[in-house]
TORROLO-109745 format. One record per atom (N, C-alpha, C): atom name; residue number from 0; residue in three letters; x, y, z. Coordinates in steps of 0.1 Angstrom, whole numbers. Each point is the difference from the previous one (the first is absolute). Layout:
BEGIN
+------+-----+------+-------+-------+-------+
! site ! pos ! code !     x !     y !     z !
+------+-----+------+-------+-------+-------+
!   CA ! NUM !  ALA !     X !     Y !     Z !
...
+------+-----+------+-------+-------+-------+
END
This chain:
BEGIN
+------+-----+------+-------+-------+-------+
! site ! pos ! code !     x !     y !     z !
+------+-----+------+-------+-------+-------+
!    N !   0 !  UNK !  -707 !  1068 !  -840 !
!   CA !   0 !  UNK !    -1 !   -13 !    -7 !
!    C !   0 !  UNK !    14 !    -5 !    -4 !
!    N !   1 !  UNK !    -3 !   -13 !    -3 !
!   CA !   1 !  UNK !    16 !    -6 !    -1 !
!    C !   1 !  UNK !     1 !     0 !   -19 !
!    N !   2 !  UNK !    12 !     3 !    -1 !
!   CA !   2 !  UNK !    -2 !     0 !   -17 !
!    C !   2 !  UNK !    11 !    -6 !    -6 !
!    N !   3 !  UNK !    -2 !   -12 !    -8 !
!   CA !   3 !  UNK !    11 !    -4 !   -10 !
!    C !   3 !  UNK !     4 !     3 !   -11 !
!    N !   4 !  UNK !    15 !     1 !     1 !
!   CA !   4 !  UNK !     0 !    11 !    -9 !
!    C !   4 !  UNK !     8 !   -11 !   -12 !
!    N !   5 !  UNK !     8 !     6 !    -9 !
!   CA !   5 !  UNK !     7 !   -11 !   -11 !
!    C !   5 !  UNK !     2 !     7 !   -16 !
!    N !   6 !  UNK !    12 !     4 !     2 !
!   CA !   6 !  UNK !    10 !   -10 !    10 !
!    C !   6 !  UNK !     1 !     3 !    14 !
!    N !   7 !  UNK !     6 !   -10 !    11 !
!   CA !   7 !  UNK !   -10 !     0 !    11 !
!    C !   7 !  UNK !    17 !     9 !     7 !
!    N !   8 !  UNK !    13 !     3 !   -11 !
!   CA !   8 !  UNK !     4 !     6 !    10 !
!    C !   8 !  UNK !     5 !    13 !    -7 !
!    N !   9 !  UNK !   -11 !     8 !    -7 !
!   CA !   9 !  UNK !     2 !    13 !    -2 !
!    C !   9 !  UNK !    -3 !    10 !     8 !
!    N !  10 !  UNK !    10 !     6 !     2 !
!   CA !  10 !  UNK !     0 !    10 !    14 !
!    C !  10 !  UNK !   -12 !    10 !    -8 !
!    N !  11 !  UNK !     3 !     8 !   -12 !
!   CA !  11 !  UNK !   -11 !     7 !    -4 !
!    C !  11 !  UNK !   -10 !    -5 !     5 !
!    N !  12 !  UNK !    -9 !   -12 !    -5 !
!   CA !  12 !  UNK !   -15 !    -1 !    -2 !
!    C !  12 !  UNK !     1 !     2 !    22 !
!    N !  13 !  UNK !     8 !   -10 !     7 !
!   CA !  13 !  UNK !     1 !     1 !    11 !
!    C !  13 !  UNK !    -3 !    14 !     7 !
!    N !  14 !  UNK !     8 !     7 !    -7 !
!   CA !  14 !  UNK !    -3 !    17 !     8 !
!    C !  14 !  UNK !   -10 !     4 !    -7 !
!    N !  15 !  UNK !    -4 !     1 !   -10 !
!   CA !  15 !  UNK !   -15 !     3 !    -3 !
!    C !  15 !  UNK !   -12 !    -7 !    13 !
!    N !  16 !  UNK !     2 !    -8 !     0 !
!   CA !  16 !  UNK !   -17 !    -8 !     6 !
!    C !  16 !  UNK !     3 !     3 !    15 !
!    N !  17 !  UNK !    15 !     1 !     7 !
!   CA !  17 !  UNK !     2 !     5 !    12 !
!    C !  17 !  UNK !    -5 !    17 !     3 !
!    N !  18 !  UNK !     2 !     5 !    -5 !
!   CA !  18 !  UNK !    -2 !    16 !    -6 !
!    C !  18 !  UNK !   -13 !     4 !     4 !
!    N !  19 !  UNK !   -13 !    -9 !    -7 !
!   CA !  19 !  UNK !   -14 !    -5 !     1 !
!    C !  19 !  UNK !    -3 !    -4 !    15 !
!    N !  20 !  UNK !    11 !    -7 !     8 !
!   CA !  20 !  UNK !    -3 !    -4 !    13 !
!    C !  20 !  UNK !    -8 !   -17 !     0 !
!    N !  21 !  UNK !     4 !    -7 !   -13 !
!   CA !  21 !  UNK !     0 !   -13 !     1 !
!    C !  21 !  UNK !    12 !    -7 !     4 !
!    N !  22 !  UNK !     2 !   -11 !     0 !
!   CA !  22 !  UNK !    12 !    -8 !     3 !
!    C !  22 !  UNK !     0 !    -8 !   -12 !
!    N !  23 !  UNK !    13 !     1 !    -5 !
!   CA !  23 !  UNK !     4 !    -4 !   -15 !
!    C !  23 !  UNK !     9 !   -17 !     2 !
!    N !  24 !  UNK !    -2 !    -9 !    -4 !
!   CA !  24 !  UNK !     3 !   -15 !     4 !
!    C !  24 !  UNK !     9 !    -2 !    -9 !
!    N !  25 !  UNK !    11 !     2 !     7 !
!   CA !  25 !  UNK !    12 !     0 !    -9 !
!    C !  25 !  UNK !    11 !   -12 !     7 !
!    N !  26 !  UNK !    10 !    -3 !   -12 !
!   CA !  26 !  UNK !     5 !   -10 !     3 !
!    C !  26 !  UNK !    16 !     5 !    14 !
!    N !  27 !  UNK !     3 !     8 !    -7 !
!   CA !  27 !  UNK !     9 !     6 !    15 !
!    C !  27 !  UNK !     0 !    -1 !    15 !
!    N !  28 !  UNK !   -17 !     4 !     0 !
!   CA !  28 !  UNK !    -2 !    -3 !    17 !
!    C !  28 !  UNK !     4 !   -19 !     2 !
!    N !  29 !  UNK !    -4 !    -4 !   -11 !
!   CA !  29 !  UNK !     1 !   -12 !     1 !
!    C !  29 !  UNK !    15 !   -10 !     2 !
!    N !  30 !  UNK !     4 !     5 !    -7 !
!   CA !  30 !  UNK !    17 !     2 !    -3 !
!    C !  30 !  UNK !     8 !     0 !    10 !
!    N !  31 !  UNK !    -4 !    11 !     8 !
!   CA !  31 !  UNK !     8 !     3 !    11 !
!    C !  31 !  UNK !    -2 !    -7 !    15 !
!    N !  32 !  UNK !   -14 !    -4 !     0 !
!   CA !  32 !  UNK !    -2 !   -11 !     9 !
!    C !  32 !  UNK !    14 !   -13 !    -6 !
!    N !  33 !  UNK !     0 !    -2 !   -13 !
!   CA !  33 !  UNK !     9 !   -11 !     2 !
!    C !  33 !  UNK !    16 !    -1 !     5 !
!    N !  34 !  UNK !     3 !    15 !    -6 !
!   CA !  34 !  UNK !    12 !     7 !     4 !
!    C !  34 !  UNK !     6 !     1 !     6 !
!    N !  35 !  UNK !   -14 !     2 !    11 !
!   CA !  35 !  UNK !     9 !     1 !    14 !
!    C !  35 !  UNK !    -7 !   -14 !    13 !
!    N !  36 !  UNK !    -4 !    -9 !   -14 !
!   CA !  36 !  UNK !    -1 !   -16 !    10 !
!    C !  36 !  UNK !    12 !    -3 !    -1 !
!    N !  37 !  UNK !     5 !    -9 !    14 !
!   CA !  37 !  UNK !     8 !    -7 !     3 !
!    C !  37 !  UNK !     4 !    -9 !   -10 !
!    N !  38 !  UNK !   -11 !   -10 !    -4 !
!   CA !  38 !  UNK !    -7 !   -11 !    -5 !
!    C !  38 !  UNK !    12 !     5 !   -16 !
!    N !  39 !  UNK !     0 !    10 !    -3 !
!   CA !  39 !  UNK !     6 !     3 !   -15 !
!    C !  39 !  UNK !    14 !     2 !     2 !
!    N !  40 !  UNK !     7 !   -15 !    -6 !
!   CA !  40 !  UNK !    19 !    -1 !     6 !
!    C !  40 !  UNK !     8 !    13 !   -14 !
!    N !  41 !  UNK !    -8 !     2 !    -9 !
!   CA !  41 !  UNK !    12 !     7 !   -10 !
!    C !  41 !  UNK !    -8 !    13 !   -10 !
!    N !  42 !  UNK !    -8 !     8 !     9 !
!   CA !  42 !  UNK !    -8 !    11 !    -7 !
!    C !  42 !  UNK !    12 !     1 !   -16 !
!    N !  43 !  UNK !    -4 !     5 !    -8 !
!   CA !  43 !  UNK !   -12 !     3 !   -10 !
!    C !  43 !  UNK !    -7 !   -14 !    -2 !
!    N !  44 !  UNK !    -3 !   -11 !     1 !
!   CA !  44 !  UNK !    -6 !    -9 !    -2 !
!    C !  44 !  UNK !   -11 !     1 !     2 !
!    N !  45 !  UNK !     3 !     3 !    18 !
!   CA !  45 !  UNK !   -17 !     2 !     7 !
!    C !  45 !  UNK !   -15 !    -9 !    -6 !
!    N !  46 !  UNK !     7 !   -16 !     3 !
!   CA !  46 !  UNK !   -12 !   -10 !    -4 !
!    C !  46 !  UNK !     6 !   -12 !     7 !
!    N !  47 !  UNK !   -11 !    -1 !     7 !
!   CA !  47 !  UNK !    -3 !   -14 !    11 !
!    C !  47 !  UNK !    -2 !   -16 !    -9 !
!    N !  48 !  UNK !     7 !    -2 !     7 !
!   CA !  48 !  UNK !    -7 !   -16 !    -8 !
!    C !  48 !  UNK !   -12 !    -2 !    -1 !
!    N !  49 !  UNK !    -9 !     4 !     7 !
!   CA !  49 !  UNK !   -14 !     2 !     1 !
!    C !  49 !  UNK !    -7 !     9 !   -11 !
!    N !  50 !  UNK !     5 !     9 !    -2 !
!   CA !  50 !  UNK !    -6 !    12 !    -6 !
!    C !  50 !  UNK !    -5 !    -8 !   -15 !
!    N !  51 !  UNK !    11 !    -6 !   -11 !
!   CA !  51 !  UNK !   -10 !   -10 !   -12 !
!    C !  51 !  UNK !   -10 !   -11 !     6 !
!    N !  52 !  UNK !    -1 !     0 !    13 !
!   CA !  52 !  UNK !   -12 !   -12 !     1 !
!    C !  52 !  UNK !   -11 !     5 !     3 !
!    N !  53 !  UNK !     2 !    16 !     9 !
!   CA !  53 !  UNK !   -13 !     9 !     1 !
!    C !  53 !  UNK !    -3 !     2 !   -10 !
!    N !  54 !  UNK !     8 !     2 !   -12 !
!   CA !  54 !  UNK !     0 !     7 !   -13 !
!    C !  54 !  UNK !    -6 !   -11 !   -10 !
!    N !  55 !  UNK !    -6 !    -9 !     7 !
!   CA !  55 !  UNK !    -7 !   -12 !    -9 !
!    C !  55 !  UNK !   -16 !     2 !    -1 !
!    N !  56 !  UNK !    -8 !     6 !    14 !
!   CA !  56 !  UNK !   -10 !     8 !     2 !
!    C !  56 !  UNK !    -3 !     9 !   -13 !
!    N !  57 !  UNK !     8 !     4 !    -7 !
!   CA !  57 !  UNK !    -1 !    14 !   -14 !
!    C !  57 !  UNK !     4 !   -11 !   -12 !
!    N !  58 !  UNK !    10 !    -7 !    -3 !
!   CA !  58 !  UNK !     2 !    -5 !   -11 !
!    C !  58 !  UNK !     5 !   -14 !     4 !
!    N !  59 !  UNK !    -1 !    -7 !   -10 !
!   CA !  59 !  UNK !    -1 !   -16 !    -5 !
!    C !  59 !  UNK !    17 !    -8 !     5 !
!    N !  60 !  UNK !    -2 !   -10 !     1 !
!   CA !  60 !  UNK !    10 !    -5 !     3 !
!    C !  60 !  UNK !    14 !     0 !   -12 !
!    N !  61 !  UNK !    -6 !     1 !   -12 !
!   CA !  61 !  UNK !     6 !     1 !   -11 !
!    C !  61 !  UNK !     5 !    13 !     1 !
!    N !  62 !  UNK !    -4 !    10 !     4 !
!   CA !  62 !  UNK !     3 !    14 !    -4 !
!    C !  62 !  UNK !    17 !    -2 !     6 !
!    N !  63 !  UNK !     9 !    10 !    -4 !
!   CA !  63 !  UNK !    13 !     0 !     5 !
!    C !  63 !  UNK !     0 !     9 !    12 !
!    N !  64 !  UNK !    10 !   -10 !    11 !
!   CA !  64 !  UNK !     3 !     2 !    11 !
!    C !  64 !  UNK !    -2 !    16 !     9 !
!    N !  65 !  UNK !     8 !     9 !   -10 !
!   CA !  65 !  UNK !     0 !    17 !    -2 !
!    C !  65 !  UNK !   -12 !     7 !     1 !
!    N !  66 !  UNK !   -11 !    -6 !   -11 !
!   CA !  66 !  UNK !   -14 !     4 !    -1 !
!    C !  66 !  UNK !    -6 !    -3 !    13 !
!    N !  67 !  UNK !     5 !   -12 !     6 !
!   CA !  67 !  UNK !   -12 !     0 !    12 !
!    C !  67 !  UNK !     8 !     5 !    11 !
!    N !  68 !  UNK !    13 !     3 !     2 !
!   CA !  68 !  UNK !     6 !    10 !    10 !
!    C !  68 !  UNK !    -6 !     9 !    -1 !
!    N !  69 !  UNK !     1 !     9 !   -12 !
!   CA !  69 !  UNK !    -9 !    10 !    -1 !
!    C !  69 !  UNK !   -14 !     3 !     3 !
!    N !  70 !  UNK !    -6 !   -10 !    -3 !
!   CA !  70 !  UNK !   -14 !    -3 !     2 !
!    C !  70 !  UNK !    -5 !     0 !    13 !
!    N !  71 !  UNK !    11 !    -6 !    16 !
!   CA !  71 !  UNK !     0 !     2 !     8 !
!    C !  71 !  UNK !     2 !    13 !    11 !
!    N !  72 !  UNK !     4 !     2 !   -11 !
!   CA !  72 !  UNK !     1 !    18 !     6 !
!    C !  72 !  UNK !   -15 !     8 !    -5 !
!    N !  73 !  UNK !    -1 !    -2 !   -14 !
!   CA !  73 !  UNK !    -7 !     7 !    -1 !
!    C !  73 !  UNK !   -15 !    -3 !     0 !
!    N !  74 !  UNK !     0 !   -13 !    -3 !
!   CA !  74 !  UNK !   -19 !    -7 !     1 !
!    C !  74 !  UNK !    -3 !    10 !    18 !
!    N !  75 !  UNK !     5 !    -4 !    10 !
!   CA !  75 !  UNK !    -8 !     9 !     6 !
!    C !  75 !  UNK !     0 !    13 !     1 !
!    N !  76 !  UNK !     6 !    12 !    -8 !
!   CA !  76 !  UNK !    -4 !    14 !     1 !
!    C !  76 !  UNK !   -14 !    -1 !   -11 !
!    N !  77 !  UNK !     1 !   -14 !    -5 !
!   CA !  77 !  UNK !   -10 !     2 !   -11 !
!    C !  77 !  UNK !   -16 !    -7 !     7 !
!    N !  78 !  UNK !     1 !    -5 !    10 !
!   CA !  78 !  UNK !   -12 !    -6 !     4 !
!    C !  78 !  UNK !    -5 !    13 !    16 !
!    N !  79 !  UNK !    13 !     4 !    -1 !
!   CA !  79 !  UNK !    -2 !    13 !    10 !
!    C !  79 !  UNK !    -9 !    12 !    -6 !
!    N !  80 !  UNK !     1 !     4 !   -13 !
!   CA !  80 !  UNK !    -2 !    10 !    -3 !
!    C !  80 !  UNK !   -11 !     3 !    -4 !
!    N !  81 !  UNK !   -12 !    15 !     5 !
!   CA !  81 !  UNK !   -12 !     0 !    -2 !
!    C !  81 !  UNK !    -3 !     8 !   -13 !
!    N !  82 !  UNK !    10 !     8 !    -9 !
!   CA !  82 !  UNK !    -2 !     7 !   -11 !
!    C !  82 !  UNK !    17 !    -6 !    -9 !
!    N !  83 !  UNK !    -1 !    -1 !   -17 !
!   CA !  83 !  UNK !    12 !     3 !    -3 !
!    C !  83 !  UNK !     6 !    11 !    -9 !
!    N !  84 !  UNK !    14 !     8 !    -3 !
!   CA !  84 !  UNK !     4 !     2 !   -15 !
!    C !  84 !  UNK !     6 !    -4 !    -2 !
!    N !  85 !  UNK !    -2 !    -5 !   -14 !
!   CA !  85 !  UNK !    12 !    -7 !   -10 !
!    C !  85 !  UNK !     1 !     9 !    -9 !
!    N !  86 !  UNK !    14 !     1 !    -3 !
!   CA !  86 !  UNK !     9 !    12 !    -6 !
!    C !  86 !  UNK !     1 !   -11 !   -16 !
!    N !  87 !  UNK !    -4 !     4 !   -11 !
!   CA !  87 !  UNK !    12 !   -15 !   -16 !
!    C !  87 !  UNK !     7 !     7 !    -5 !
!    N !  88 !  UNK !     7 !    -5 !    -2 !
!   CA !  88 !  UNK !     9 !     1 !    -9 !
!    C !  88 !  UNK !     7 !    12 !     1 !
!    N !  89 !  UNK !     7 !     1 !    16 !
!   CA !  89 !  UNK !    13 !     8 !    11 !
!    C !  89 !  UNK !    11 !    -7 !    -9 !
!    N !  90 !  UNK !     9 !     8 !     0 !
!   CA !  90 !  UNK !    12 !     0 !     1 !
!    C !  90 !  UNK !     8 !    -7 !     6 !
!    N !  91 !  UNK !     9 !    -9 !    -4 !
!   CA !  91 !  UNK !    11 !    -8 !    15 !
!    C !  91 !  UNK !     3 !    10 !    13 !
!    N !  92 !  UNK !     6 !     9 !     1 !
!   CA !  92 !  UNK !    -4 !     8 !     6 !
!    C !  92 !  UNK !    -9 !     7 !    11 !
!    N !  93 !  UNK !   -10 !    -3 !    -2 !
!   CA !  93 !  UNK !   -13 !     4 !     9 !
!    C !  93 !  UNK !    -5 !    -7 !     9 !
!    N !  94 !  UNK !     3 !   -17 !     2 !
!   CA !  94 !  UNK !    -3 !    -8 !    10 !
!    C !  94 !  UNK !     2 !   -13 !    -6 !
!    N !  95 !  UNK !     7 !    -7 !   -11 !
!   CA !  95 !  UNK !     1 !   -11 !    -6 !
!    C !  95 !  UNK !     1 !    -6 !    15 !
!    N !  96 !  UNK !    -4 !   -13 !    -2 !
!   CA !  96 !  UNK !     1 !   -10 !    11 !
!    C !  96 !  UNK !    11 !   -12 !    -1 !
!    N !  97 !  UNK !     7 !    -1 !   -16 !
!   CA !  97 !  UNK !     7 !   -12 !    -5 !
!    C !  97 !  UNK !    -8 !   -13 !    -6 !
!    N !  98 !  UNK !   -12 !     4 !     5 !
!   CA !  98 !  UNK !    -2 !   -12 !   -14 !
!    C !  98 !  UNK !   -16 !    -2 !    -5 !
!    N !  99 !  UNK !     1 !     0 !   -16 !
!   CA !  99 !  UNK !   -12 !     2 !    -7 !
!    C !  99 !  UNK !   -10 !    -9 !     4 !
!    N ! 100 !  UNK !     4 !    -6 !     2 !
!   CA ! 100 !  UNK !   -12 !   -16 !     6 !
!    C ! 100 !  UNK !   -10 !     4 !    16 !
!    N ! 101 !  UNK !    12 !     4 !    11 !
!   CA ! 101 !  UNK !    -5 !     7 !     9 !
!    C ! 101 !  UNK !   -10 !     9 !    -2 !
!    N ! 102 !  UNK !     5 !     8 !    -6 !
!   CA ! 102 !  UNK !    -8 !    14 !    -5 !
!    C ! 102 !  UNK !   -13 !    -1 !    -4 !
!    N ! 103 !  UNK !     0 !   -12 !   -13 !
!   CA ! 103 !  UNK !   -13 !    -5 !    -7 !
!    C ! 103 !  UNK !    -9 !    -3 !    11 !
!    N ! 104 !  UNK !     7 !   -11 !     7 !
!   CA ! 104 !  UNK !    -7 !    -5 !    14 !
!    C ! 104 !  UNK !    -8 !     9 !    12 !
!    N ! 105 !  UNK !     7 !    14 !    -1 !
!   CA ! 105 !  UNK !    -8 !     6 !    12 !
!    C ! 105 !  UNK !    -5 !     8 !    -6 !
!    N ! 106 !  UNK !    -5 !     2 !   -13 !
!   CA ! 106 !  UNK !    -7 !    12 !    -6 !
!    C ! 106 !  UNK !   -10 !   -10 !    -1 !
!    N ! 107 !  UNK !     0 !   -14 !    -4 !
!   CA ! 107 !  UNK !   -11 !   -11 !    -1 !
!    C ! 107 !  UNK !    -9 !    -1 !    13 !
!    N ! 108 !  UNK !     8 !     3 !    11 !
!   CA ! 108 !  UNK !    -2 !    -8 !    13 !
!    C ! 108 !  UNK !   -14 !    15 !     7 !
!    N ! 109 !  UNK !     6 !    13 !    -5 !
!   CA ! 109 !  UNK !    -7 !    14 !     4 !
!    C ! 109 !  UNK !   -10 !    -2 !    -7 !
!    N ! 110 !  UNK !    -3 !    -3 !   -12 !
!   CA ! 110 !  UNK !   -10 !     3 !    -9 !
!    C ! 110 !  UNK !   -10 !    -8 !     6 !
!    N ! 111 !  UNK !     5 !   -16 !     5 !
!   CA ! 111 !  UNK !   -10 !   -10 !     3 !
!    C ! 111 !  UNK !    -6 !     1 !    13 !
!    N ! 112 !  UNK !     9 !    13 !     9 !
!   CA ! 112 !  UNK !    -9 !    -1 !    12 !
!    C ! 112 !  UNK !    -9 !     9 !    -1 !
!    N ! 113 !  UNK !    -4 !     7 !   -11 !
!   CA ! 113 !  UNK !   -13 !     7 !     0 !
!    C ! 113 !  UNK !    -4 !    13 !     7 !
!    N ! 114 !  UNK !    13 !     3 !     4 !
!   CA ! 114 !  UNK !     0 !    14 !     8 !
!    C ! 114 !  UNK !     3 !    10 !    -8 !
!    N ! 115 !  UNK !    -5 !    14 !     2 !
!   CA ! 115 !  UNK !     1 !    14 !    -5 !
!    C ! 115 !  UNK !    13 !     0 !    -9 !
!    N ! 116 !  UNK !     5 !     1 !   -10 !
!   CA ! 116 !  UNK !    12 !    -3 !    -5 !
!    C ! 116 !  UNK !    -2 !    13 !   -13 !
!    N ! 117 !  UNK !    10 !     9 !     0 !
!   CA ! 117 !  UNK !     7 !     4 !    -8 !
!    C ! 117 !  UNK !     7 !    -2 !   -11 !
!    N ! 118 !  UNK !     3 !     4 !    -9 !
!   CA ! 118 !  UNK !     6 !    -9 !   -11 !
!    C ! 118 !  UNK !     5 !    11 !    -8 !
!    N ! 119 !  UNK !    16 !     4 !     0 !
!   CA ! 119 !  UNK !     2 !    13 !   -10 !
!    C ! 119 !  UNK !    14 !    -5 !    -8 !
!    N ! 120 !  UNK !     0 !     8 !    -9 !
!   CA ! 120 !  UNK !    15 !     2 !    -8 !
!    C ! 120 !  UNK !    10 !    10 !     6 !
!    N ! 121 !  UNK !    13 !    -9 !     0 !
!   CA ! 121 !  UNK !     8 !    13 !     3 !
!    C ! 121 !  UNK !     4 !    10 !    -5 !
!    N ! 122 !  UNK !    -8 !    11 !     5 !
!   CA ! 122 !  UNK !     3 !    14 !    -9 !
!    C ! 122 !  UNK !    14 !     2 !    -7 !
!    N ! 123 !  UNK !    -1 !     7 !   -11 !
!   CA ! 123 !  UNK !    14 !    -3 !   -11 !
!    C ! 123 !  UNK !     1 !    19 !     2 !
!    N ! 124 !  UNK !    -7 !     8 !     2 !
!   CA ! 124 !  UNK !     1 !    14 !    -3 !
!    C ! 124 !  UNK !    -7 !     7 !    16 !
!    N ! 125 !  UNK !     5 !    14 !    -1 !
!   CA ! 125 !  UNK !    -5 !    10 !     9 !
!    C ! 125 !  UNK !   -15 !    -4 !     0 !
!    N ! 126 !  UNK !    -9 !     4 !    -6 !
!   CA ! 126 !  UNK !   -13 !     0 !    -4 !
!    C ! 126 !  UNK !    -6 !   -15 !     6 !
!    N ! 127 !  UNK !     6 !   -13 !    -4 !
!   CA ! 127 !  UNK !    -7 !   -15 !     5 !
!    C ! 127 !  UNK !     5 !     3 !    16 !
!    N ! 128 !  UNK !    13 !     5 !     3 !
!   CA ! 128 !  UNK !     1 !    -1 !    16 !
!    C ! 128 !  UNK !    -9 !     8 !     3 !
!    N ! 129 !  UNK !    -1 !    13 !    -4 !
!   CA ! 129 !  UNK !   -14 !     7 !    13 !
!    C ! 129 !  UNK !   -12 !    -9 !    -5 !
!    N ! 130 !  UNK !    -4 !    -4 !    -8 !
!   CA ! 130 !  UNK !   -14 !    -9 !    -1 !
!    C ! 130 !  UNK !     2 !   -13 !     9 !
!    N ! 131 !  UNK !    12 !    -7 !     2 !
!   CA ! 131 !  UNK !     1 !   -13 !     6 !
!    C ! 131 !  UNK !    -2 !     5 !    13 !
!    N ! 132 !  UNK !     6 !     8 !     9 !
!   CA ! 132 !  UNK !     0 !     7 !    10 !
!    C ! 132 !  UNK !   -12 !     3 !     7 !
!    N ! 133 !  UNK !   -10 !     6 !    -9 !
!   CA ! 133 !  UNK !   -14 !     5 !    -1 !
!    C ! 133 !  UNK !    -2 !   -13 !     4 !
!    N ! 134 !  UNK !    -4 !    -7 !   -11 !
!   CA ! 134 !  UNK !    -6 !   -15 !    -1 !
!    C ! 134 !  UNK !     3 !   -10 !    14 !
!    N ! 135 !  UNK !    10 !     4 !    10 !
!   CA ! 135 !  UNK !     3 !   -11 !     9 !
!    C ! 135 !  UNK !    -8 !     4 !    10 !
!    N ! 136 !  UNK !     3 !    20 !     1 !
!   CA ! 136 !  UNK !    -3 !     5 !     9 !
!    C ! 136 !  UNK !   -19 !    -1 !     2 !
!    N ! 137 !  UNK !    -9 !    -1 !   -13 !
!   CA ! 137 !  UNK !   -13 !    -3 !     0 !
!    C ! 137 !  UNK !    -2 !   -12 !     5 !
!    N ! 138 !  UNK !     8 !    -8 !    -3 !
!   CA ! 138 !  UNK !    -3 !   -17 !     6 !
!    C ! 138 !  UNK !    -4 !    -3 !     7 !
!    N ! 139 !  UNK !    14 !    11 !    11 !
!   CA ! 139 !  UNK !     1 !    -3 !    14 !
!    C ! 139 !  UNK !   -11 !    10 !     9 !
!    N ! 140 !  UNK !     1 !     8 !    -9 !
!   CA ! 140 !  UNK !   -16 !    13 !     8 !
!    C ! 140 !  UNK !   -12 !   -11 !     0 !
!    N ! 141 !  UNK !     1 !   -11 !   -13 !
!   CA ! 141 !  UNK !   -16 !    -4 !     1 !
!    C ! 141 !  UNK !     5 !   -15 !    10 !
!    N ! 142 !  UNK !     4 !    -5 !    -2 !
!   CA ! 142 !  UNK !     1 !    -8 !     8 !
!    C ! 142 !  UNK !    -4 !     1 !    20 !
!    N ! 143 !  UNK !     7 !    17 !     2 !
!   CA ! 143 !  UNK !    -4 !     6 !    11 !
!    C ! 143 !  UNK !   -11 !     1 !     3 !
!    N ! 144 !  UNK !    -6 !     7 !   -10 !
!   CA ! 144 !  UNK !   -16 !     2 !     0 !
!    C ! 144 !  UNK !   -12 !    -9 !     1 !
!    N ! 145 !  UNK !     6 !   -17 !    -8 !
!   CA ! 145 !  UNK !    -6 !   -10 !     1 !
!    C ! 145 !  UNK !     0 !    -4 !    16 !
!    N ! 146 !  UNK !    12 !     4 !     3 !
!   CA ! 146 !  UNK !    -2 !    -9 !    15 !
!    C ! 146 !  UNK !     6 !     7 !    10 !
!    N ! 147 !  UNK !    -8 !    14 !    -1 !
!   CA ! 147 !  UNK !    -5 !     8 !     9 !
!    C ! 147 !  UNK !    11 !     2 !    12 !
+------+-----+------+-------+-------+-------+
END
């Protein structure tokens, strides 16, 4: 199964759901298509003039420019995705994306598609990580099990 994850570019949650033998819908694969497009004259930018007009599809014309770059990357791993976990209140550190609005936006955008979705805190101690761990790894067993 395809799983979104979020933040969508934590290698952790990533290698967890890969581990399981899902495919984890992360922003990197995505990334690197742009990387190594022609079309992209001055990487780290890695954004098309196109990419805020795709990124109109996820947010409003009002929303800033940045949000819907983003949005364009990520609204489709989010319309791709058949299960999600959302990780709250991570660390900068753990997969920050750069911006709170975005963030708000795709944790809005998972919840509304109504699919199998996870929802945990980021463990602060030894004890919450082997429970979060547990907790992802049952997810993904039942989600297996749902769909055989």
């Amino acid at each position: 199964m395809k799983i979104a994850i979020f933040p969508p570019n934590s290698l952790i949650l990533a290698d967890l759901v890969e581990r399981r033998g899902h495919e984890p819908l992360v922003i990197q694969k995505e990334l690197k298509k742009k990387v190594t497009d022609p079309e992209i004259d001055s990487p780290p930018f890695n954004i098309t003039e196109e990419d805020p007009i795709r990124g109109l599809k996820y947010a409003a014309i009002e929303v800033p420019s940045g949000v819907r770059g983003r949005m364009s990357i990520f609204g489709p791993l989010i319309e791709e995705a058949d299960a999600a976990i959302i990780m709250e209140e991570a660390p900068f550190g753990f997969g920050c994306i750069g911006c709170a609005r975005t963030n708000e936006l795709c944790v809005f955008q998972l919840r509304k598609r109504g699919i199998p979705t996870l929802e945990l805190k980021y463990p602060r101690t030894r004890e919450e990580t082997i429970d979060v761990v547990n907790k992802i790894n049952n997810f993904l067993d039942e989600l297996e099990a749902q769909n055989g």
